[in-house]
C-alpha positions in Angstrom: 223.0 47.4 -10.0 222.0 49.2 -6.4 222.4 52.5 -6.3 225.2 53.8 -3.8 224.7 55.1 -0.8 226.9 58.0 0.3 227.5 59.2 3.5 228.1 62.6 5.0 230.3 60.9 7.8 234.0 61.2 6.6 234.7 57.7 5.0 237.7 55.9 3.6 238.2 52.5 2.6 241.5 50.2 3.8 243.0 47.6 3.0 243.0 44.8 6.0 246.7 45.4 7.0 245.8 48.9 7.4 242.7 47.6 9.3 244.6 45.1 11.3 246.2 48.1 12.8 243.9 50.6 13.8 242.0 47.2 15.4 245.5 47.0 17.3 244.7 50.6 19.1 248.2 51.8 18.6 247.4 53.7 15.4 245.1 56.1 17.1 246.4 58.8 19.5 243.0 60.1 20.7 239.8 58.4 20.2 237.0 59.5 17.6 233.9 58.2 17.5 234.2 55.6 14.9 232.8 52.5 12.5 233.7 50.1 10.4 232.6 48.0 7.5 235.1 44.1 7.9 234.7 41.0 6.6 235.7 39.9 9.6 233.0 37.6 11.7 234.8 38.4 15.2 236.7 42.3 15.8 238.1 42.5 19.7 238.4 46.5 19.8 237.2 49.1 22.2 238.3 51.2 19.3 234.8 51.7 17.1 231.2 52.7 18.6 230.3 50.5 16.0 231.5 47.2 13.8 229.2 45.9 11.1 230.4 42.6 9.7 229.9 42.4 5.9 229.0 38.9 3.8 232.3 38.2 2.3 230.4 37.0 -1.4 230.5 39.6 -4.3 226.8 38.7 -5.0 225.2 41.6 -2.4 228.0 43.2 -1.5 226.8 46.5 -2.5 223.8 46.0 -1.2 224.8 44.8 2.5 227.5 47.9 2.1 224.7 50.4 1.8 222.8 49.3 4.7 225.8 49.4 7.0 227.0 52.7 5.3 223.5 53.6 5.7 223.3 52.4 9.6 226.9 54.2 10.3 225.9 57.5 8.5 223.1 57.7 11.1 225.1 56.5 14.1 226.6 60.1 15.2 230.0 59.2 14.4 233.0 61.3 13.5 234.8 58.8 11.0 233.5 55.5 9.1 236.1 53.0 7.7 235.4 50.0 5.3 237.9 47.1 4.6 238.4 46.4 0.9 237.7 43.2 -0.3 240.9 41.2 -1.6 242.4 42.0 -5.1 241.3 39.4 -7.2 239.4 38.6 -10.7 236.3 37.8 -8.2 236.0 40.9 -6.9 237.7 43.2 -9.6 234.3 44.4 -10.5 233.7 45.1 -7.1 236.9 47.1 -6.1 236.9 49.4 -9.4 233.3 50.5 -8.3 234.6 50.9 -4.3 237.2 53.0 -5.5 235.5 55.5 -7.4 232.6 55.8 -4.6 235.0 55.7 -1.1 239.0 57.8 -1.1 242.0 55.3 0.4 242.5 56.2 3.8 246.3 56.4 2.6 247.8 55.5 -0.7 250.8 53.8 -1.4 252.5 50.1 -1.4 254.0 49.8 2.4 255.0 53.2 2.8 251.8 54.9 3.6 250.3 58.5 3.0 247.6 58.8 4.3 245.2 60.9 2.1 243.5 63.3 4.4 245.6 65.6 7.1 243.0 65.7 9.7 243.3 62.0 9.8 246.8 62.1 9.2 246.7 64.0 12.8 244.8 61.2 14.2 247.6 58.4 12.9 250.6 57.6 14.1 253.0 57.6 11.1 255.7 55.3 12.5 252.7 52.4 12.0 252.3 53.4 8.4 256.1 54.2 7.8 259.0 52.0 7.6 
């Protein structure tokens, strides 16, 4: 098992609905300097300094997560955000591990709250609110 990597960046993990909408840009109401960690191949933002796609198989996931943690930690950046991989017997292993080494960006099952208050500043709360 690889050992984790921890950054000193501020880092949370999200789901990819949360993810889908701070790619949007109307999440945000000032810019940070900012990363992310997706599974997607393709991201179309002006939002991050920097996006590191991630393999989407559980076999060196850790491992390709700790370079770009790594890589982001290093970059200057004032926030670092990785997308969860999906809940499933596949990657159960996978997300137990994630959760105990990265805090939610928010918590909860459509109605959001988001963990932290400086980034609670940062988000619009109609986007996360119904």
């Amino acid at each position: 098992m690889d050992v984790a990597y921890i950054p000193t960046t501020t880092t949370f993990r999200c789901i990819s609905e949360q993810l889908q909408i701070v790619l949007l840009g109307d999440a945000f109401q000032h810019r940070q300097a900012m990363g992310i960690v997706t599974f997607a191949t393709t991201t179309d933002s002006d939002l991050f300094a920097k996006i590191i796609p991630i393999p989407k198989g559980v076999t060196n996931y850790f491992r390709a997560l700790n370079d770009a943690l790594r890589e982001l930690d290093q970059a200057g950046l004032d926030l670092i955000l990785v997308e969860q991989p999906p809940e499933s017997e596949e990657w159960g292993s996978v997300n137990e591990r994630l959760r105990k080494l990265i805090q939610p960006l928010a918590k909860g099952d459509g109605n959001w709250t988001i963990v932290d208050t400086a980034i609670a500043t940062a988000i619009t709360y109609d986007v996360f609110f119904d």
